[in-house]
MMTF fields as JSON, N, C-alpha, C and O atoms, coordinates in Angstrom:
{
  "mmtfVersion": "1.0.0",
  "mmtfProducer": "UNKNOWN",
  "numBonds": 279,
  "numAtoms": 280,
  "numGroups": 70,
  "numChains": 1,
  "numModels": 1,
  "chainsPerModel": [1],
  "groupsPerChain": [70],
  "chainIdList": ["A"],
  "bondAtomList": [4, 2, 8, 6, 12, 10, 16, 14, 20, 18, 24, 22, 28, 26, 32, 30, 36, 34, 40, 38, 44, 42, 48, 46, 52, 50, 56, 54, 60, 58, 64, 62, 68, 66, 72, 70, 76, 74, 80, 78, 84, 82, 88, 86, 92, 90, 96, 94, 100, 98, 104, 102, 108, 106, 112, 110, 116, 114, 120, 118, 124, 122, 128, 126, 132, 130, 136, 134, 140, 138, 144, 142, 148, 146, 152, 150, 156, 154, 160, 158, 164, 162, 168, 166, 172, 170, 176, 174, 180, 178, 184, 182, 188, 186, 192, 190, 196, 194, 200, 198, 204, 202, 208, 206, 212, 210, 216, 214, 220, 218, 224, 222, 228, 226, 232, 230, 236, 234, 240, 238, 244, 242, 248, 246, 252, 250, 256, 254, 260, 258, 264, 262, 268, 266, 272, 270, 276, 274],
  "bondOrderList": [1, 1, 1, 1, 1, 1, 1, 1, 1, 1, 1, 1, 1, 1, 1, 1, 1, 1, 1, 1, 1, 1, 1, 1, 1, 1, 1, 1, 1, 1, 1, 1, 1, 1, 1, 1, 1, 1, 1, 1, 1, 1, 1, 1, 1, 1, 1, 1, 1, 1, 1, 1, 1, 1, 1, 1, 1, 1, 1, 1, 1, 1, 1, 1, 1, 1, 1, 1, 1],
  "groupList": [{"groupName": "UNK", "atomNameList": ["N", "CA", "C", "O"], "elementList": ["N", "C", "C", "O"], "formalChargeList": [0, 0, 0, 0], "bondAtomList": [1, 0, 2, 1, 3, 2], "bondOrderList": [1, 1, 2], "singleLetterCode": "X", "chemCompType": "L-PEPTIDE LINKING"}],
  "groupTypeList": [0, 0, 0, 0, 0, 0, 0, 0, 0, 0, 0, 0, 0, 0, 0, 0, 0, 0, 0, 0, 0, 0, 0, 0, 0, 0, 0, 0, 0, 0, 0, 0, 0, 0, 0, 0, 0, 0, 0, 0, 0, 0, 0, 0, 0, 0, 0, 0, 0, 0, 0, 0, 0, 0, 0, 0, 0, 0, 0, 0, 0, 0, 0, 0, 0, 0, 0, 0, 0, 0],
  "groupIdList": [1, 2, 3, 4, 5, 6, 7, 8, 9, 10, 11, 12, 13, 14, 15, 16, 17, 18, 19, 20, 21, 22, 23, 24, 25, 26, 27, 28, 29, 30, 31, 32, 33, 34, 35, 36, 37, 38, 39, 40, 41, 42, 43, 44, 45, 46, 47, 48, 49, 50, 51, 52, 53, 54, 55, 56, 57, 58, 59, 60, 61, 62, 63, 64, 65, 66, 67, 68, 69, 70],
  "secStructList": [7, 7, 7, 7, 3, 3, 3, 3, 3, 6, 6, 3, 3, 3, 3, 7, 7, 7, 1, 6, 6, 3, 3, 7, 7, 6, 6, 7, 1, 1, 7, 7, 7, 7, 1, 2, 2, 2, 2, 2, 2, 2, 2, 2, 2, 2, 6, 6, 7, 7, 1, 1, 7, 7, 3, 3, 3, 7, 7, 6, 6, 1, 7, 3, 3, 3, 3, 3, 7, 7],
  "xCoordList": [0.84, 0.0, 0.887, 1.744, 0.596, 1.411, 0.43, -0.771, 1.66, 1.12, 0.451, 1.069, -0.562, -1.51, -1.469, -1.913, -0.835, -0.574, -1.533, -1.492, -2.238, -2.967, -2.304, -1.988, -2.375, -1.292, -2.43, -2.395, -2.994, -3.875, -3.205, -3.624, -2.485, -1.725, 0.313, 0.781, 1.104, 2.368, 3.034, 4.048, 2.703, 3.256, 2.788, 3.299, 1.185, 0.158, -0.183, -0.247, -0.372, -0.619, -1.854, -2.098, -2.416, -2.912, -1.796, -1.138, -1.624, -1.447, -1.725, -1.914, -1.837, -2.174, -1.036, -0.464, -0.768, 0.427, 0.034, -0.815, 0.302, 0.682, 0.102, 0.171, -0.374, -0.723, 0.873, 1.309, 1.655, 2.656, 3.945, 4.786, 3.686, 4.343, 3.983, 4.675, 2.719, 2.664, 3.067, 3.083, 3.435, 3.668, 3.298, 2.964, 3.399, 2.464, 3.544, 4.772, 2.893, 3.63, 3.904, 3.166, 5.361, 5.735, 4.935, 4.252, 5.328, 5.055, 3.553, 3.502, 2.868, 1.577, 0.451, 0.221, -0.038, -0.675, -1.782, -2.076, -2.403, -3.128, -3.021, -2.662, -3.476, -3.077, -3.834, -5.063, -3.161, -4.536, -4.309, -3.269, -5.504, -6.229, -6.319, -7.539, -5.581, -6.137, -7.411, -7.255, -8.482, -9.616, -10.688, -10.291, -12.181, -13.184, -13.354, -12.993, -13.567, -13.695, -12.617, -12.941, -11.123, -10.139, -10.683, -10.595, -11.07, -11.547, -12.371, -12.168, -13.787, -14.391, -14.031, -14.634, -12.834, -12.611, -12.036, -12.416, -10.711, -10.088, -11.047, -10.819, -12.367, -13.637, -13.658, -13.013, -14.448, -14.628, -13.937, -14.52, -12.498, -11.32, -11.227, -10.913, -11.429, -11.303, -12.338, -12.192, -13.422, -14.549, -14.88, -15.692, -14.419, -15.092, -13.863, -13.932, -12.643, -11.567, -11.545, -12.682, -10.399, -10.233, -11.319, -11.387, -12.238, -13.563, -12.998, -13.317, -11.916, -11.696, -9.805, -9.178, -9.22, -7.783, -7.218, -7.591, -6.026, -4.921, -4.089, -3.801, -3.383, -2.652, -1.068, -0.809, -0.255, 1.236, 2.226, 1.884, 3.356, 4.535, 6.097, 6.394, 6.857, 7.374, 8.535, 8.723, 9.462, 10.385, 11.28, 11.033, 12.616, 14.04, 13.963, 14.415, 13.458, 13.222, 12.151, 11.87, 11.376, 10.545, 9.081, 7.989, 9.159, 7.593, 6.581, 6.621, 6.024, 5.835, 4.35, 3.238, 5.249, 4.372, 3.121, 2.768, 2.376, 0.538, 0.841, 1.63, 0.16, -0.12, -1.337, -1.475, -2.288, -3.217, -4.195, -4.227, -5.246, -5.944, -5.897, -6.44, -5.441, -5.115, -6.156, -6.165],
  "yCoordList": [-1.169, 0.0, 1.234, 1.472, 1.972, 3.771, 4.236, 4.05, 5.14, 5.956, 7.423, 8.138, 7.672, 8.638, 9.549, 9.275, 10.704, 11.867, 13.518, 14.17, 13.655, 14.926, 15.813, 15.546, 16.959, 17.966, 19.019, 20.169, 19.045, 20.05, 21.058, 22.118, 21.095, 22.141, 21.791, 20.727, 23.039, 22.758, 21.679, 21.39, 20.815, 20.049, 19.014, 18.098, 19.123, 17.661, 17.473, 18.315, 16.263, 15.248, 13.94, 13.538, 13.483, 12.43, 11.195, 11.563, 10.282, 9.299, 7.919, 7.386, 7.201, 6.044, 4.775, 4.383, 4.178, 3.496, 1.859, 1.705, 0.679, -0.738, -1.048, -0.319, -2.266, -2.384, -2.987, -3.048, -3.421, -4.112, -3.451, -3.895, -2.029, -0.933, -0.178, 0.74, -0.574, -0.174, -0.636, -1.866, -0.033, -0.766, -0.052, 1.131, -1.005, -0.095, 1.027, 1.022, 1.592, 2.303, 1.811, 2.004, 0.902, 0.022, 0.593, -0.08, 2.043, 2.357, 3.069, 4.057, 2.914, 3.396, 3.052, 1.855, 3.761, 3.401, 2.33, 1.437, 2.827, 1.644, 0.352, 0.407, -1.057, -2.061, -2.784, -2.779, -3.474, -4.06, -5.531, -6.118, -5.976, -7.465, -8.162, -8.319, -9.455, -10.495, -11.19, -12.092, -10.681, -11.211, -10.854, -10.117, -11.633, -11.562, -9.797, -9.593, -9.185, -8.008, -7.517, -7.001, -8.024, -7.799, -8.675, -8.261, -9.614, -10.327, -9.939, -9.923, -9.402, -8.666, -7.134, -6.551, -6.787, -5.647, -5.68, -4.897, -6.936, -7.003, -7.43, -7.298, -8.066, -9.03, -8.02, -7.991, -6.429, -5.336, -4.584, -3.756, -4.323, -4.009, -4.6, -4.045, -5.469, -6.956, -6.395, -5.774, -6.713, -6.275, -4.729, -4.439, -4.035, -2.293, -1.254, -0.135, -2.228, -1.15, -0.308, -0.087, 0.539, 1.328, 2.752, 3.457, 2.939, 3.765, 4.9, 5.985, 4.62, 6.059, 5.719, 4.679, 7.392, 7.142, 7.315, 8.007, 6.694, 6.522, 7.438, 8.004, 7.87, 9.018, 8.218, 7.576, 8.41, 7.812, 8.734, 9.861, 8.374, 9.314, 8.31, 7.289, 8.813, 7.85, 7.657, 8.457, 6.26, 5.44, 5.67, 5.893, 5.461, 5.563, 4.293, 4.137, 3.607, 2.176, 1.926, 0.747, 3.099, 3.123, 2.682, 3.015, 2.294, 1.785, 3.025, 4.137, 2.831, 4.264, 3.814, 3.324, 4.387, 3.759, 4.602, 5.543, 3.716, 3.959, 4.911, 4.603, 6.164, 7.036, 7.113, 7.204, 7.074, 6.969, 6.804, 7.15, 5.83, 5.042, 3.229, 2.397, 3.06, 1.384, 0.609, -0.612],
  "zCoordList": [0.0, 0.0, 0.0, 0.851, -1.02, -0.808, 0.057, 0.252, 0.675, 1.726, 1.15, 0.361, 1.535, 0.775, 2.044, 3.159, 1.632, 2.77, 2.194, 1.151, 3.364, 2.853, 4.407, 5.566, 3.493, 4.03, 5.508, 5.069, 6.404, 7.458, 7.783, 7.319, 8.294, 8.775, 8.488, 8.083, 8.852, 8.496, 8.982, 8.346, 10.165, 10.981, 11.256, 11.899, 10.513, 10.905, 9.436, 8.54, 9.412, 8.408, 8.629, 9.766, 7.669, 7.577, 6.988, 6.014, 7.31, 6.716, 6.31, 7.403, 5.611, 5.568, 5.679, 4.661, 7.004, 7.247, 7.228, 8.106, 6.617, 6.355, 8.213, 9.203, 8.044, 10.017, 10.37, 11.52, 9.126, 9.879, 10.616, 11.398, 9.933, 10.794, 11.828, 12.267, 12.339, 13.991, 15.043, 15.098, 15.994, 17.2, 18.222, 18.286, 19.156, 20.554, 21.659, 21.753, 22.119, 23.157, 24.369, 25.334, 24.431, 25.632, 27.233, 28.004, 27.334, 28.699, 28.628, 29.36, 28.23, 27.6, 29.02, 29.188, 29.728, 30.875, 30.872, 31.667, 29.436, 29.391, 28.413, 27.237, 29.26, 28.731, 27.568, 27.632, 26.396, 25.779, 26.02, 26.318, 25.824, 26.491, 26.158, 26.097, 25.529, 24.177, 25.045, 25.868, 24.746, 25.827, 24.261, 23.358, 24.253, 23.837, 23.488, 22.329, 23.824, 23.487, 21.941, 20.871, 22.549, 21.707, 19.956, 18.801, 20.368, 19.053, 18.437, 17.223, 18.989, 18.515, 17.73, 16.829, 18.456, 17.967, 16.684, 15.814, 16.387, 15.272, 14.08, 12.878, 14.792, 13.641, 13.174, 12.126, 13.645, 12.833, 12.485, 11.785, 12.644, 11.578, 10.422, 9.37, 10.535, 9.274, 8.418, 7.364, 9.042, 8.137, 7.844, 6.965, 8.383, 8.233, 8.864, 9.373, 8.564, 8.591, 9.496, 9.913, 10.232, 11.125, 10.936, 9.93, 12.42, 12.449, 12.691, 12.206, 13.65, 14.246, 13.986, 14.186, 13.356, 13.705, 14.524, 15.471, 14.43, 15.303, 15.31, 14.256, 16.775, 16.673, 16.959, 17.977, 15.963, 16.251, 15.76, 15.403, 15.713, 15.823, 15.378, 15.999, 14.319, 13.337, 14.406, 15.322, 14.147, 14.997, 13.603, 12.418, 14.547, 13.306, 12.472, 11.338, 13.061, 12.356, 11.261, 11.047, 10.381, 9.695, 10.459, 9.998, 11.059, 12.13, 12.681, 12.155, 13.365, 14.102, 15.13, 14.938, 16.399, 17.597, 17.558, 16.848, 18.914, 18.514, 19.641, 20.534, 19.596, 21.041, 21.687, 22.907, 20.802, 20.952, 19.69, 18.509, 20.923, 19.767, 20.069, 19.343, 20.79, 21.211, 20.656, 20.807]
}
């Protein structure tokens, strides 16, 4: 997938990033759950794609962690 970037303001961006380049925020207060809920949640990613975005911030490693949005 190319990344499709629309320009908001001088410093903020939209982007469209691959899922295999996210990663989570190690010290991130809150935890996520591989529990029933979690399954449900990925069923409707699968099917109806991310509802709401994610706020992340790019890693030297091309990746770029989740800040919010878990």
């Amino acid at each position: 997938m190319a990344e499709k970037t629309e320009l908001l303001e001088e410093d903020e961006k939209i982007v469209e990033i691959e899922l295999e380049r996210w990663r989570g925020f190690e010290n991130h207060p809150f935890k996520v759950r591989a529990d029933s809920q979690m399954i449900e949640l990925q069923e409707s990613i699968r099917k109806y794609g991310i509802l709401n975005p994610l706020i992340v911030r790019p890693k030297k490693d091309g990746c770029y962690e989740i800040i919010s949005g878990h």
